[in-house]
C-alpha positions as CSV (number, residue, x, y, z in Angstrom):
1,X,0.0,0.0,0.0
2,X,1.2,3.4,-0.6
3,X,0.3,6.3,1.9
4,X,-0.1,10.2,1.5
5,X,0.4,13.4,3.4
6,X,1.9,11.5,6.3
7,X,3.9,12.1,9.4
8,X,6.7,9.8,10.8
9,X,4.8,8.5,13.4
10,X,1.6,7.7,10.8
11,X,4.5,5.5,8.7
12,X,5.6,3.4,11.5
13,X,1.8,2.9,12.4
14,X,0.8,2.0,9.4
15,X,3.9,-0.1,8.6
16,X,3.2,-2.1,11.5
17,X,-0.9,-2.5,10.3
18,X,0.0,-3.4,6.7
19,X,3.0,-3.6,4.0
20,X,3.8,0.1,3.3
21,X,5.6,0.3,-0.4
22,X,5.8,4.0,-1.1
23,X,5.3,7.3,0.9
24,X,4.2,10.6,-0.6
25,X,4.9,13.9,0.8
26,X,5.6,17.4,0.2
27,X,9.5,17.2,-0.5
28,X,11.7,19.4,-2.8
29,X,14.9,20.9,-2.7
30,X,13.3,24.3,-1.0
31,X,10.6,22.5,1.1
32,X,13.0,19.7,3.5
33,X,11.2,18.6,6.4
34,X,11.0,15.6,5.3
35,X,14.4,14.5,4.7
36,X,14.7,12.5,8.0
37,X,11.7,10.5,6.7
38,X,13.3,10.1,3.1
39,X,16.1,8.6,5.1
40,X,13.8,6.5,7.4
41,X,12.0,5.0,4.2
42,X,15.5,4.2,2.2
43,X,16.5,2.4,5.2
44,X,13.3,0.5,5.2
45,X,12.8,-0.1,1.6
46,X,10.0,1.7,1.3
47,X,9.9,4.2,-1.9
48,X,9.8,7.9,-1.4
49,X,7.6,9.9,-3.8
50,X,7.9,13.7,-3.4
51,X,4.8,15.7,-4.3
52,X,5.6,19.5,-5.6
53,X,9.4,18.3,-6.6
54,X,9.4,21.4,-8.7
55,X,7.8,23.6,-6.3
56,X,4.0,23.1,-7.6
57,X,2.4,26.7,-7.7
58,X,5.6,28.5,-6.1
59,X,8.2,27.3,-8.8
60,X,11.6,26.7,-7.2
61,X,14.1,30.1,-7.5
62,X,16.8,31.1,-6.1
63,X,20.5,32.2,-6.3
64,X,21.9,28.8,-6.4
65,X,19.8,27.2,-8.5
66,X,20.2,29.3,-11.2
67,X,23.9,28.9,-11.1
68,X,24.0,25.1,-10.9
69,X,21.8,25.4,-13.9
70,X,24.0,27.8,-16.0
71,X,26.7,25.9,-14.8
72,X,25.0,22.7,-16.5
73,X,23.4,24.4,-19.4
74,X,20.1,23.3,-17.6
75,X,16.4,24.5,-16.5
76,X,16.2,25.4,-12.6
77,X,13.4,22.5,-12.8
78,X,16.1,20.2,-14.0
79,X,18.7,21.0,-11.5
80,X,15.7,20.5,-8.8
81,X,14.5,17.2,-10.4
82,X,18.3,15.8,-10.3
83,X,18.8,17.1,-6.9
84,X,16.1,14.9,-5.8
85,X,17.5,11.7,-7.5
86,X,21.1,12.5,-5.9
87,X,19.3,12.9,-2.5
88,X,18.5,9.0,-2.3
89,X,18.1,6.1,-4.3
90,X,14.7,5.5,-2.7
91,X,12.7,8.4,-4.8
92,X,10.8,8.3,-7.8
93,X,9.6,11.5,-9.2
94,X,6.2,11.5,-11.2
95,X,7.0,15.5,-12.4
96,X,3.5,17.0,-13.7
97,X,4.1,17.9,-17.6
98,X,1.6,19.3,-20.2
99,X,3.6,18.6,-23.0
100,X,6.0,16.3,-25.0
101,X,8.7,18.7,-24.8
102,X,8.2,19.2,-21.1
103,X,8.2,15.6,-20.6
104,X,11.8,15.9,-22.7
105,X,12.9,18.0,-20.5
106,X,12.0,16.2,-17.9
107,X,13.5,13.5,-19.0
108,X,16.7,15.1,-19.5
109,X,16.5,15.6,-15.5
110,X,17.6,12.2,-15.1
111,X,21.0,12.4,-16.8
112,X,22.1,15.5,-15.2
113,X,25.3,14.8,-12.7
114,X,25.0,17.1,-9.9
115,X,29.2,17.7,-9.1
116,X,29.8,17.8,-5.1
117,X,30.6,21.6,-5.3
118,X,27.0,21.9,-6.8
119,X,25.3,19.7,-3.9
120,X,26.8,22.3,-1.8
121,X,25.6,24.9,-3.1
122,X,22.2,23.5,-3.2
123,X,21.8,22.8,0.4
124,X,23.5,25.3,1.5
125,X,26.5,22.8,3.4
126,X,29.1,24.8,1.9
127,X,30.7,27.1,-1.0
128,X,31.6,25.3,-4.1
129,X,35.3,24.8,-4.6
């Protein structure tokens, strides 16, 4: 079963009532509560779907975005979309498109290689080198 909108505590309730295989919440680079429970479910096995990984109706912006994505000839939505597949091996993104070039581009998410310096700069752990 997959469950929505949760809390940590709801997880672990309902992982102990029935065989939890994914968890959707609110999680993007600019919205991180949730990273201890992204951690939680990789540990578990449990997928991790974040809703809003582009920001939803408040796109994602910000100063170090738009570098890592001039730096990488990408779209801010792109750098935010790789960030999220470099955050844990346990999340699958289902990105909202209206469009066979925005689902290209999209796409194109997947093969971008975030450098350390640039997953720095995104979480704000450090300055790139």
């Amino acid at each position: 079963m997959g469950i929505s909108n949760v809390t940590a505590a709801q997880v672990a309730r309902a992982r102990a009532a029935a065989g939890i295989v994914c968890v959707q919440n609110l999680y993007n680079i600019g919205a991180r509560d949730d990273d201890p429970l992204v951690d939680t479910c990789a540990a578990a096995g449990i997928t991790y779907v974040p809703f809003f990984p582009v920001g939803g109706f408040q796109p994602l912006t910000g100063a170090a975005l738009d570098a890592v994505a001039a730096r990488h000839g990408a779209t801010v939505a792109q750098v935010a979309l790789a960030w999220l597949l470099a955050r844990s091996p346990n999340i699958a993104l289902i990105p909202g498109t209206g469009s066979l070039a925005h689902l290209e581009e999209n796409l194109a998410a997947a093969d971008l290689r975030l450098t350390a310096d640039d997953l720095a700069l995104l979480t704000g752990s450090g300055a790139p080198a």
